[in-house]
Jmol script that loads the backbone (N, CA, C; Angstrom):
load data "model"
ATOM      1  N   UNK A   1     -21.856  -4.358   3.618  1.00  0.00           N
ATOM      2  CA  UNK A   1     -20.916  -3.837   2.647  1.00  0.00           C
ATOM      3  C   UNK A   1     -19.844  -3.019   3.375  1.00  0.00           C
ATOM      4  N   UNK A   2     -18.431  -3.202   3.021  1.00  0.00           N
ATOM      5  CA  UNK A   2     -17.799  -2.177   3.618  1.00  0.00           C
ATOM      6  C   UNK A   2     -17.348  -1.445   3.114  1.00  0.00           C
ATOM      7  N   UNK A   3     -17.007  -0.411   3.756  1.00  0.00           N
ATOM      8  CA  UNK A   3     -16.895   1.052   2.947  1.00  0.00           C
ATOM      9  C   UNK A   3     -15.169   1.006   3.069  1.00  0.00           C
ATOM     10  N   UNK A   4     -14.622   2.364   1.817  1.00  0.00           N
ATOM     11  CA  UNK A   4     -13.376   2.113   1.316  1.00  0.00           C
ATOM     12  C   UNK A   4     -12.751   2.853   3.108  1.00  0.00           C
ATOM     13  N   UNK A   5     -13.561   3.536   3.961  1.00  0.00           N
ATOM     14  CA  UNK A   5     -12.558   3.921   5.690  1.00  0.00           C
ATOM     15  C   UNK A   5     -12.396   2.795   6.156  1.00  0.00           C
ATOM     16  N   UNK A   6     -13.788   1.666   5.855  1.00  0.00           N
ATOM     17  CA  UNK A   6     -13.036   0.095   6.919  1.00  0.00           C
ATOM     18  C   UNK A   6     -11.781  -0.442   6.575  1.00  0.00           C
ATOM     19  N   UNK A   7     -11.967   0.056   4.954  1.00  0.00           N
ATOM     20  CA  UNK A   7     -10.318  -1.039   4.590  1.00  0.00           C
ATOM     21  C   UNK A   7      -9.357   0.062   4.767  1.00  0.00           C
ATOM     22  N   UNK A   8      -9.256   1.304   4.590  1.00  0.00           N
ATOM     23  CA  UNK A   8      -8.047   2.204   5.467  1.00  0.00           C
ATOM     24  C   UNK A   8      -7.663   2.134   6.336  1.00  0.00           C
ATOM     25  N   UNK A   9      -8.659   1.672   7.552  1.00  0.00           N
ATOM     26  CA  UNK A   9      -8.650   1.824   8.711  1.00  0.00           C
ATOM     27  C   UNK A   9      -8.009   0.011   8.875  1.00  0.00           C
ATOM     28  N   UNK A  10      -8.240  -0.620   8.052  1.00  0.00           N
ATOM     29  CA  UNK A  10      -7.732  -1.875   8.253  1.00  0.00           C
ATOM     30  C   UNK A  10      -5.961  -1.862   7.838  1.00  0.00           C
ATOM     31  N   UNK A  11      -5.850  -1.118   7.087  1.00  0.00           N
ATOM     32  CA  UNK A  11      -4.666  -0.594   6.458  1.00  0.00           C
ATOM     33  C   UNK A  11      -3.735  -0.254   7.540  1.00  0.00           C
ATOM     34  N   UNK A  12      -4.336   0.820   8.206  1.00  0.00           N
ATOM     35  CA  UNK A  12      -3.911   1.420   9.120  1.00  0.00           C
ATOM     36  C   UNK A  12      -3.642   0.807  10.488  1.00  0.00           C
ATOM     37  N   UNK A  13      -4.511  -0.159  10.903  1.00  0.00           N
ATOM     38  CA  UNK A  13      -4.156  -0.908  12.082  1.00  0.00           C
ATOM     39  C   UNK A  13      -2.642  -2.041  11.887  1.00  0.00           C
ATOM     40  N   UNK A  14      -2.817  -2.596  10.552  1.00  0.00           N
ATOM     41  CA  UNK A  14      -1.613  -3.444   9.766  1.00  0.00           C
ATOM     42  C   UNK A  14      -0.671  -3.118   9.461  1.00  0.00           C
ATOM     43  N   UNK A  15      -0.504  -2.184   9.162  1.00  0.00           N
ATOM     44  CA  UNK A  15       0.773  -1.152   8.776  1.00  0.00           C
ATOM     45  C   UNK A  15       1.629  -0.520   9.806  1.00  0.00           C
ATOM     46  N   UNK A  16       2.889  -0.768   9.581  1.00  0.00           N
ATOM     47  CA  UNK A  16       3.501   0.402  10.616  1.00  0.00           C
ATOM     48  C   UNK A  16       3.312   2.107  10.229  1.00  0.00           C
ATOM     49  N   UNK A  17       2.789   2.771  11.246  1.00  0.00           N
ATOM     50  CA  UNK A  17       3.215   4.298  11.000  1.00  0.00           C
ATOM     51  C   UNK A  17       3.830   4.856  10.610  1.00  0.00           C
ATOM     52  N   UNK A  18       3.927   6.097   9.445  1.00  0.00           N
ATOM     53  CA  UNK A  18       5.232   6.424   9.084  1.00  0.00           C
ATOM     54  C   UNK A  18       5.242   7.896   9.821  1.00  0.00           C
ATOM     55  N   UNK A  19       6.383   8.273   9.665  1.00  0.00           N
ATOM     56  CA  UNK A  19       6.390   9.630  10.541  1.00  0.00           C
ATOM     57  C   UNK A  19       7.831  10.340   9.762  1.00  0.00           C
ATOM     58  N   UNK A  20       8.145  11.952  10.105  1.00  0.00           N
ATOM     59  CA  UNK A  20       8.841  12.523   9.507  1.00  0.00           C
ATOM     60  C   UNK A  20       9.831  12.547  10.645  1.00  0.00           C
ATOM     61  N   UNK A  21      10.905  13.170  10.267  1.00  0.00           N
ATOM     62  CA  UNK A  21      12.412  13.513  10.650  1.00  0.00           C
ATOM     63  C   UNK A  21      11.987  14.352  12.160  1.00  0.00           C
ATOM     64  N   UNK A  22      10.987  15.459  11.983  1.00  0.00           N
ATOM     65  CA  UNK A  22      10.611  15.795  13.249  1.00  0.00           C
ATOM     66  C   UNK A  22       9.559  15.178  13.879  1.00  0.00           C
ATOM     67  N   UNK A  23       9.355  14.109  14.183  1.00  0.00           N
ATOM     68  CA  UNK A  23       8.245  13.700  14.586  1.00  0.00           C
ATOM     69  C   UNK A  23       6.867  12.935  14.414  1.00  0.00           C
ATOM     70  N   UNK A  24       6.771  14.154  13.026  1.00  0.00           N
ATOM     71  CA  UNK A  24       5.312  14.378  12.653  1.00  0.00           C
ATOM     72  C   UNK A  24       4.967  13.079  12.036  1.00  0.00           C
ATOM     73  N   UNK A  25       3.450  12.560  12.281  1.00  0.00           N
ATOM     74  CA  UNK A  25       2.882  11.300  11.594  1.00  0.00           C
ATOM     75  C   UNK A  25       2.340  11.810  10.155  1.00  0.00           C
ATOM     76  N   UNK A  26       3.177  10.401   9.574  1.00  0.00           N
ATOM     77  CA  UNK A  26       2.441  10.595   7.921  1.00  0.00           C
ATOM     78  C   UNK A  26       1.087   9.574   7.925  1.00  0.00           C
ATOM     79  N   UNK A  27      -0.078   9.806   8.356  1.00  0.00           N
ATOM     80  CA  UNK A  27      -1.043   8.949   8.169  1.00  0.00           C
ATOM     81  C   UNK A  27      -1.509   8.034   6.104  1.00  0.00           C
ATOM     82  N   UNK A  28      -1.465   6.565   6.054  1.00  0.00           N
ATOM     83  CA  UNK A  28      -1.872   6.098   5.092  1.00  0.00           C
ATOM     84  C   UNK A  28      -2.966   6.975   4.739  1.00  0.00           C
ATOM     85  N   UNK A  29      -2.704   7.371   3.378  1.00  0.00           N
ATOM     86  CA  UNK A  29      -4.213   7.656   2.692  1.00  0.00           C
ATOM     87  C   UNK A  29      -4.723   6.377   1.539  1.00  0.00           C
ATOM     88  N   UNK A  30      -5.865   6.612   1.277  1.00  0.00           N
ATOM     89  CA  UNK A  30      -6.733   5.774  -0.038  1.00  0.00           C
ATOM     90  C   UNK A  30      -5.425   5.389  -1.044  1.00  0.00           C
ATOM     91  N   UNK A  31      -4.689   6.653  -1.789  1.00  0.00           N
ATOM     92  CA  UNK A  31      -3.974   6.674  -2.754  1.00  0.00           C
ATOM     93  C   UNK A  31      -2.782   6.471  -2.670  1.00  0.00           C
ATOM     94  N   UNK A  32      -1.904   6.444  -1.651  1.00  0.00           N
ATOM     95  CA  UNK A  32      -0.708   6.479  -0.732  1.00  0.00           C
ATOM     96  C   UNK A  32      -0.219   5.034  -1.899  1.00  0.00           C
ATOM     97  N   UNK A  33       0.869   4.857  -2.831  1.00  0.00           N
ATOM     98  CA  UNK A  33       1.778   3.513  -3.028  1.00  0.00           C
ATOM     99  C   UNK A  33       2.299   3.222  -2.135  1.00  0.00           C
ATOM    100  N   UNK A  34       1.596   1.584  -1.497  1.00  0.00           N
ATOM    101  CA  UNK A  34       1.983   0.823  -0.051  1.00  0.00           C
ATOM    102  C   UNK A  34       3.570   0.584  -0.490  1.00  0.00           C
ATOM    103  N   UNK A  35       3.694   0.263  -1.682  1.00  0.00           N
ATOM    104  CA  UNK A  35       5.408  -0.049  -1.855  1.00  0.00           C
ATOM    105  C   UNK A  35       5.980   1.064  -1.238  1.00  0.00           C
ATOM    106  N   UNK A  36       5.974   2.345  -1.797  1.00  0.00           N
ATOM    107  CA  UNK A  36       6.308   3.488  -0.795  1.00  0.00           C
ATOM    108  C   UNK A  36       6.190   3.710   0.477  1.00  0.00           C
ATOM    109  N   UNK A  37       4.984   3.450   0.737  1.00  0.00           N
ATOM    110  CA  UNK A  37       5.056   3.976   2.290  1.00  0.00           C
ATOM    111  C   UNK A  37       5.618   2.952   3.606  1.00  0.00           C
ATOM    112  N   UNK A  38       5.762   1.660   2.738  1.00  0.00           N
ATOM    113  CA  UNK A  38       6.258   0.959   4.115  1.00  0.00           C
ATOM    114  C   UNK A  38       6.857  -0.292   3.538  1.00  0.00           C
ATOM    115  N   UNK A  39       7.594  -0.923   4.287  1.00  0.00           N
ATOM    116  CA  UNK A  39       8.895  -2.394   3.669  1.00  0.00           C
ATOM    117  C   UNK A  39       7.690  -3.462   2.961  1.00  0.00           C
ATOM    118  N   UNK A  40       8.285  -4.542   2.482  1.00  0.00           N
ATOM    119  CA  UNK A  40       7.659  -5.201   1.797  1.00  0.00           C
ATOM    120  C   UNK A  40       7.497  -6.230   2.764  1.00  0.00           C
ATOM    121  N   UNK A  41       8.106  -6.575   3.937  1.00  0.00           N
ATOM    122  CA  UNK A  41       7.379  -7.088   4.645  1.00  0.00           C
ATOM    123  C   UNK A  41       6.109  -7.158   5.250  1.00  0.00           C
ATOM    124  N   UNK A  42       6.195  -6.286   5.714  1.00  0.00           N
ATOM    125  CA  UNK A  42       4.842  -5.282   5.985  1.00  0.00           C
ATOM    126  C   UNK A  42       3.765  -5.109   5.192  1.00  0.00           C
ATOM    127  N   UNK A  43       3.848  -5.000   3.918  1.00  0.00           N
ATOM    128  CA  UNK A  43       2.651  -5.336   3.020  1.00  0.00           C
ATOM    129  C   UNK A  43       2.595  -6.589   2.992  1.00  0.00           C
ATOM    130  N   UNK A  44       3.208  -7.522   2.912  1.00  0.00           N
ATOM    131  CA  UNK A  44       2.711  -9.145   2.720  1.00  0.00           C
ATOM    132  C   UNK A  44       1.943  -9.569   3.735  1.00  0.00           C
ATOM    133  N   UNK A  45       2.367  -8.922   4.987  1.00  0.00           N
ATOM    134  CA  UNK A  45       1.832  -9.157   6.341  1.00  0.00           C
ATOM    135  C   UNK A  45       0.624  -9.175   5.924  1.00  0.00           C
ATOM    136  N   UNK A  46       0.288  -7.724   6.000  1.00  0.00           N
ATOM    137  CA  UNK A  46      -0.807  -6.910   5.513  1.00  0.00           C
ATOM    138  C   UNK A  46      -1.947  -8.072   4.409  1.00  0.00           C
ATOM    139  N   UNK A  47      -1.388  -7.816   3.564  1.00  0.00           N
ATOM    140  CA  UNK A  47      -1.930  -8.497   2.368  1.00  0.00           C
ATOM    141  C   UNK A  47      -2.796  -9.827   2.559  1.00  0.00           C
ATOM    142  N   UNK A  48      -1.841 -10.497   3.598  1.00  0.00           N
ATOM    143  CA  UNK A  48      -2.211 -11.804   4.056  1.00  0.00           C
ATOM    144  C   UNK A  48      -3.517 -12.108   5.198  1.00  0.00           C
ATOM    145  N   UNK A  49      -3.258 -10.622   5.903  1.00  0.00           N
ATOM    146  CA  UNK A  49      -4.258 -10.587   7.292  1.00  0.00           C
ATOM    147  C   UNK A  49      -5.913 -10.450   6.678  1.00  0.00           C
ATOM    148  N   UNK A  50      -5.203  -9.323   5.451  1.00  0.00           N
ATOM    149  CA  UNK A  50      -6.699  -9.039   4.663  1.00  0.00           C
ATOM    150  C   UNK A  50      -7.153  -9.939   3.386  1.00  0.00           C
ATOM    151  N   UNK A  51      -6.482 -11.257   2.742  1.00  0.00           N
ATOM    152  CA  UNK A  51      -7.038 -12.369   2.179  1.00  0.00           C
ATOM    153  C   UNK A  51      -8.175 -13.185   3.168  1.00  0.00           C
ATOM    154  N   UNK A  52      -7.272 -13.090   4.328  1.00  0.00           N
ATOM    155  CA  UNK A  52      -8.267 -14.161   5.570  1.00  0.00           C
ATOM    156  C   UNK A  52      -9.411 -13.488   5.909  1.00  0.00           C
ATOM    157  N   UNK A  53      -9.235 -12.403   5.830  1.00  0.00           N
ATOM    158  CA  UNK A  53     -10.619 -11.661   6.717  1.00  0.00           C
ATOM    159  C   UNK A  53     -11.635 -10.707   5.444  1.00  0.00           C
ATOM    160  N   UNK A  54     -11.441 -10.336   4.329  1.00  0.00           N
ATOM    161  CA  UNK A  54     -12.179 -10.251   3.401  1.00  0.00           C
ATOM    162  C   UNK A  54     -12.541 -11.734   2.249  1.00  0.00           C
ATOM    163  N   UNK A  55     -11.722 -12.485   2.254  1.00  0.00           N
ATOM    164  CA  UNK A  55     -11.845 -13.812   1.622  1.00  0.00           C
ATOM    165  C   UNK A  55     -11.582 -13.184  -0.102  1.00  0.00           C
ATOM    166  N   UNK A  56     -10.509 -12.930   0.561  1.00  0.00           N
ATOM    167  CA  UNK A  56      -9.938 -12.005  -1.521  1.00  0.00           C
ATOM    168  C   UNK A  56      -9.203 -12.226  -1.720  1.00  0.00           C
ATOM    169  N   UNK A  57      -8.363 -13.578  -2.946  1.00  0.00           N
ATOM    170  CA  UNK A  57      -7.011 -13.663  -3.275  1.00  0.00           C
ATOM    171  C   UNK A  57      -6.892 -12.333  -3.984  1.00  0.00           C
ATOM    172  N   UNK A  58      -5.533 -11.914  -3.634  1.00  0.00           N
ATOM    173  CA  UNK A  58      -4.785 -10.818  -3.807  1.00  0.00           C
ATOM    174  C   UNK A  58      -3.925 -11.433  -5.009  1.00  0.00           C
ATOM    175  N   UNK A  59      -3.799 -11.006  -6.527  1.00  0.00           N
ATOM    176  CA  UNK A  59      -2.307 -11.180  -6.994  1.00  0.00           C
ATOM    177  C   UNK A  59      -1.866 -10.240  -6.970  1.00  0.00           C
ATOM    178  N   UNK A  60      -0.200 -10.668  -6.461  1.00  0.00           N
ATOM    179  CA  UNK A  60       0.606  -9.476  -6.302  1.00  0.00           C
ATOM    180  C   UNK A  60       1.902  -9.562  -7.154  1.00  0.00           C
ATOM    181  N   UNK A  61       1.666 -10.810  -8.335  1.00  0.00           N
ATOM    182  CA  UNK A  61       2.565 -10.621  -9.212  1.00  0.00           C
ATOM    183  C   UNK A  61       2.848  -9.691  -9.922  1.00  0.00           C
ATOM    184  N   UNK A  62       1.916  -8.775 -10.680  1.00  0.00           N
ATOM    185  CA  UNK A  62       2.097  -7.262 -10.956  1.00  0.00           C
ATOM    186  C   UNK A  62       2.790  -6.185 -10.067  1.00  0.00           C
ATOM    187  N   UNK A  63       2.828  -6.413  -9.012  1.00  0.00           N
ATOM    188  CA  UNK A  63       3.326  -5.457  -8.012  1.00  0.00           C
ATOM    189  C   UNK A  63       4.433  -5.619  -7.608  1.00  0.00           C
ATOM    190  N   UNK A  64       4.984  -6.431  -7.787  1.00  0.00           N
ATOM    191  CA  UNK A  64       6.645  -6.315  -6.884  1.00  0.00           C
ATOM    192  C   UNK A  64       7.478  -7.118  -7.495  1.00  0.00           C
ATOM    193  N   UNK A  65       9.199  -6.924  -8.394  1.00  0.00           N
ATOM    194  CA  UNK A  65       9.607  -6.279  -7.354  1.00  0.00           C
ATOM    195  C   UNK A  65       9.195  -4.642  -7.323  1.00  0.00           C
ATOM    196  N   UNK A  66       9.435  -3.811  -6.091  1.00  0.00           N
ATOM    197  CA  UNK A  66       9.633  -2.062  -6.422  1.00  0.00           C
ATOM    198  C   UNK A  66      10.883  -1.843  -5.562  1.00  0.00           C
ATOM    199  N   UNK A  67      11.592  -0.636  -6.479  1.00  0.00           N
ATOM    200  CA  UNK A  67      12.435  -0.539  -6.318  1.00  0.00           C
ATOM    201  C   UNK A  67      12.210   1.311  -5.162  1.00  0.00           C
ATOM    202  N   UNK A  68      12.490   0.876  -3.997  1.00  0.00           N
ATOM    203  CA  UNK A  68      12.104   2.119  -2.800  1.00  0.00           C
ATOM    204  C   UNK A  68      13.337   3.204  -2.814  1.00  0.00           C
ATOM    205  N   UNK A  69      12.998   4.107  -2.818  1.00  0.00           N
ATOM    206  CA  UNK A  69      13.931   5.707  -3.053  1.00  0.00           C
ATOM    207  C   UNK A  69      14.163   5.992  -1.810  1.00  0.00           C
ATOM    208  N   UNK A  70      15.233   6.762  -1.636  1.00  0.00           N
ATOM    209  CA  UNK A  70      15.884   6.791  -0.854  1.00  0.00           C
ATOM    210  C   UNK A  70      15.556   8.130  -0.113  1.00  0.00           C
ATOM    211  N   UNK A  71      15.015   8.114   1.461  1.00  0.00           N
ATOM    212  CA  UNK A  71      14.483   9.527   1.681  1.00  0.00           C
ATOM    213  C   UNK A  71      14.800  10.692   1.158  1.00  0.00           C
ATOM    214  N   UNK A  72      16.129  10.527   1.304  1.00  0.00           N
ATOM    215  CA  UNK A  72      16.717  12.250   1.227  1.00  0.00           C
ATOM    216  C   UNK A  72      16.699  12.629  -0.746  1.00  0.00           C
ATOM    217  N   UNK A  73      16.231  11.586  -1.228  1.00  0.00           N
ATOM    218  CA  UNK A  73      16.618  11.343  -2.548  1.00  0.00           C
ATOM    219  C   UNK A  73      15.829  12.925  -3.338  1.00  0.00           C
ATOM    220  N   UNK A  74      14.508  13.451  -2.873  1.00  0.00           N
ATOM    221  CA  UNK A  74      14.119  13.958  -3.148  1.00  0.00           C
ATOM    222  C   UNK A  74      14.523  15.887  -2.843  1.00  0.00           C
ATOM    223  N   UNK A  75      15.685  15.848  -2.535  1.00  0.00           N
ATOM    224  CA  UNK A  75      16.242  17.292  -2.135  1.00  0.00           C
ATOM    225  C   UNK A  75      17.294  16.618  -3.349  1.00  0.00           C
ATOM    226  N   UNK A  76      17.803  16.198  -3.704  1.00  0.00           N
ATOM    227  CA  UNK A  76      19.067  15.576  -4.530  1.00  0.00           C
ATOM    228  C   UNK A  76      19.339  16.128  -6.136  1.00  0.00           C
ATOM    229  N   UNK A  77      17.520  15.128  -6.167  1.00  0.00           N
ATOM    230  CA  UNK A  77      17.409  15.361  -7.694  1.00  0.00           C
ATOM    231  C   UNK A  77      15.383  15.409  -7.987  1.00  0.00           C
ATOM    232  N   UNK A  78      15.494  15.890  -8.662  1.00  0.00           N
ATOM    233  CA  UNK A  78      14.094  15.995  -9.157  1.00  0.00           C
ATOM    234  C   UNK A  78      13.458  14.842 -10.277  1.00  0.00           C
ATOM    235  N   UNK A  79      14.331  13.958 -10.679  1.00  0.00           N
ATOM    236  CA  UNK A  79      14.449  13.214 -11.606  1.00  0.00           C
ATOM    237  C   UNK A  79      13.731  11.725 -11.108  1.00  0.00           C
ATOM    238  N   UNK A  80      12.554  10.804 -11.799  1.00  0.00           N
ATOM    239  CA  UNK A  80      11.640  10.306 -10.825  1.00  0.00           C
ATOM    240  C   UNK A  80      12.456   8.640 -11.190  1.00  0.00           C
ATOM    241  N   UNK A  81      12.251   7.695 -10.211  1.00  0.00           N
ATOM    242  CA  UNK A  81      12.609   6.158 -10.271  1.00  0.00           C
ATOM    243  C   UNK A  81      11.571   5.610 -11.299  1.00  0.00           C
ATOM    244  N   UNK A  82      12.229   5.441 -12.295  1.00  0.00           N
ATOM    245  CA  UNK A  82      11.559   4.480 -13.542  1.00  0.00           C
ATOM    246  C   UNK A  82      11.506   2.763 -12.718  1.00  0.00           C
ATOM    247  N   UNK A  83       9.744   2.607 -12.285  1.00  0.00           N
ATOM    248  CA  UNK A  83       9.458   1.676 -11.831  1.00  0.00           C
ATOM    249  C   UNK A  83       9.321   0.695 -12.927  1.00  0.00           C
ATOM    250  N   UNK A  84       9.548  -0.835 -12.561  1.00  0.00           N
ATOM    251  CA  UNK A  84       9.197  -2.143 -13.594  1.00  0.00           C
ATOM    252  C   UNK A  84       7.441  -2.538 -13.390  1.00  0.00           C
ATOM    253  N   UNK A  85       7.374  -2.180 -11.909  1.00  0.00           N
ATOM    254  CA  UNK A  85       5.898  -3.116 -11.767  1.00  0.00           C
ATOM    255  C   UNK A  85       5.077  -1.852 -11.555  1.00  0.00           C
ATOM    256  N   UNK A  86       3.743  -2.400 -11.582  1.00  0.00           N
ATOM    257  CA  UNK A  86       2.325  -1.227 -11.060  1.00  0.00           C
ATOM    258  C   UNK A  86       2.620  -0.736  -9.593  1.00  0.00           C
ATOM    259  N   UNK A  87       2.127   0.339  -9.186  1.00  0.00           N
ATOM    260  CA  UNK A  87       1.499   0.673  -8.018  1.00  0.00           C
ATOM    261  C   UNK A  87       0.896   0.251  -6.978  1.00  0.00           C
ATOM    262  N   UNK A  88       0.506  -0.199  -6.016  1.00  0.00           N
ATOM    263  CA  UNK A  88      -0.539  -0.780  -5.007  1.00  0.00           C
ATOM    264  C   UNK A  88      -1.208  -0.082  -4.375  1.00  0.00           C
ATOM    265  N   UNK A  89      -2.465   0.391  -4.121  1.00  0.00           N
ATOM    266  CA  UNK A  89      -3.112   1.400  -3.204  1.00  0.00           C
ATOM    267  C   UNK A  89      -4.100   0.653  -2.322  1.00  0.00           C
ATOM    268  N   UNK A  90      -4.337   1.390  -1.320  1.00  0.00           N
ATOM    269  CA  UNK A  90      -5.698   0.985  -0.561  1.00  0.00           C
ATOM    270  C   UNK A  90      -6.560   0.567  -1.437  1.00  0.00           C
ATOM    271  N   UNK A  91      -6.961   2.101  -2.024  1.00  0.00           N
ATOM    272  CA  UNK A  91      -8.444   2.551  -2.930  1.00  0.00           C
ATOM    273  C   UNK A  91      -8.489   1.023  -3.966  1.00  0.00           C
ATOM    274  N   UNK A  92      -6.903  -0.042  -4.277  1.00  0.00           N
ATOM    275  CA  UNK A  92      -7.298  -1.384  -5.167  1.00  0.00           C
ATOM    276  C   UNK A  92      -7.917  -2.199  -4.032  1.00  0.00           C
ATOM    277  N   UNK A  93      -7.904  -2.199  -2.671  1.00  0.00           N
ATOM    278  CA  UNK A  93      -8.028  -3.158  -2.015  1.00  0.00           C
ATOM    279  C   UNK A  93      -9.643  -3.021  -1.589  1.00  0.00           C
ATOM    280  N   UNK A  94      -9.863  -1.490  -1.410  1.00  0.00           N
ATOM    281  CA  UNK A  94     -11.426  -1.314  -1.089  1.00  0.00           C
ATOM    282  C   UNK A  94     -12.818  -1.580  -2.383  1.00  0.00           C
ATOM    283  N   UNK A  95     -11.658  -1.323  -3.555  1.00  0.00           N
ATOM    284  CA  UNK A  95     -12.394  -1.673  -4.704  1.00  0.00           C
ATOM    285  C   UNK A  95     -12.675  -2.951  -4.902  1.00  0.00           C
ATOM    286  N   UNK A  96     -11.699  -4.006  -4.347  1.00  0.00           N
ATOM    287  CA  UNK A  96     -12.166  -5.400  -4.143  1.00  0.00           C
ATOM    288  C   UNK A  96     -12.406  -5.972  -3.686  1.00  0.00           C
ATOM    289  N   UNK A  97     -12.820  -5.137  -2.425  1.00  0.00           N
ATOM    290  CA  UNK A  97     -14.098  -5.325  -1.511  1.00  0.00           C
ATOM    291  C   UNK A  97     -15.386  -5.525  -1.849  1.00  0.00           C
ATOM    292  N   UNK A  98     -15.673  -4.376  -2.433  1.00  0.00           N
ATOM    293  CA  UNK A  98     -16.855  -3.822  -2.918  1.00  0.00           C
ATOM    294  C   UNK A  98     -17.195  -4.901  -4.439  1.00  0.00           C
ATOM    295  N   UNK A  99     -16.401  -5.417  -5.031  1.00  0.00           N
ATOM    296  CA  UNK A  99     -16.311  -6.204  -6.208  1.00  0.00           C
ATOM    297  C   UNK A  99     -16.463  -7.681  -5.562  1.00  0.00           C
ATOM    298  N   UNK A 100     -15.955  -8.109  -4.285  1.00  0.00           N
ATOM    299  CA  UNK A 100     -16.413  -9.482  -3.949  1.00  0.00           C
ATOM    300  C   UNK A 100     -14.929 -10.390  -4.404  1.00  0.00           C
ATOM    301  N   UNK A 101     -14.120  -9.806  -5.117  1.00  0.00           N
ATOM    302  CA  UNK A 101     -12.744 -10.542  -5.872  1.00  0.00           C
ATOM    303  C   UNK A 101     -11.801  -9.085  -6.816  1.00  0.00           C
ATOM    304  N   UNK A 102     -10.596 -10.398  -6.528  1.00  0.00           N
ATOM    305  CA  UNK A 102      -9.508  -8.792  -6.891  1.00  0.00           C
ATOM    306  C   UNK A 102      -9.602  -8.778  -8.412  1.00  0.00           C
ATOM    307  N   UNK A 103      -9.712  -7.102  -8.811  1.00  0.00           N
ATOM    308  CA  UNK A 103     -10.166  -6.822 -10.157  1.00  0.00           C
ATOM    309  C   UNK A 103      -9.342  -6.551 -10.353  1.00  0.00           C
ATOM    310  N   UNK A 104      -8.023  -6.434 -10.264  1.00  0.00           N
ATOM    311  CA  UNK A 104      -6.933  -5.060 -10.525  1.00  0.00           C
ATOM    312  C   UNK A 104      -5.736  -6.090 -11.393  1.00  0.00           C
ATOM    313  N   UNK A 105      -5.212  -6.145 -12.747  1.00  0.00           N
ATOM    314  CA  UNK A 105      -4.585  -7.250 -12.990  1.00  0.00           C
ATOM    315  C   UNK A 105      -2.770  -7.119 -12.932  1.00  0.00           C
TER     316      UNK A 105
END
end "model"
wireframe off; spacefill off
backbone 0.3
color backbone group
C-alpha cells in the first residue's frame, strides 16, 4: 500500500521546484492546487508519469482550463480569481491510490 509521502514525494520528484523572489524553496505540500503551483505542462507530465506507474486513469476534464494569477497580484488586490474548474491536489492523487481508481469527479 502506499502511503499519501510516496505520492508527494512522487509529486515532488515530477514537478519543478518552486522558490521565492529571494531564493527560498516553496516545497509541494498534500493540499498545495498543482494548477497553482506549477505550468500546465508540468502537471500533464506529471499526471502521465503517475497513470503508468500507479495504473490510475486520471480525469482531468474537471480540472482545467485554470486560469493562473499573477505573482505580484496578491500585494495589488485582495480580491480572489473566480475559477471555472475544481482544484487538483496531491491528497486527490494519494486518495486514489489508496482507492485502486480515480474517485474524484
Amino acid at each position: 500500500m502506499t502511503s499519501e509521502t510516496d505520492v508527494l514525494a512522487f509529486f515532488r520528484d515530477n514537478l519543478p521546484e518552486q522558490g521565492t523572489l529571494t531564493g527560498k524553496r516553496i516545497p509541494l505540500n498534500l493540499d498545495d492546487v498543482l494548477q497553482d503551483y506549477t505550468d500546465l505542462d508540468d502537471i500533464m507530465y506529471a499526471i502521465d508519469k503517475f497513470e503508468k506507474k500507479y495504473l490510475i486513469e486520471v480525469e482531468t476534464a474537471n480540472y482545467f482550463p485554470w486560469t493562473q494569477t499573477w505573482f505580484f497580484r496578491k500585494w495589488f488586490t485582495k480580491t480572489s480569481v473566480t475559477q471555472i474548474s475544481k482544484p487538483l491536489t496531491v491528497r486527490m492523487f494519494a486518495e486514489a491510490v489508496t482507492a485502486g481508481k480515480w474517485i474524484h469527479d
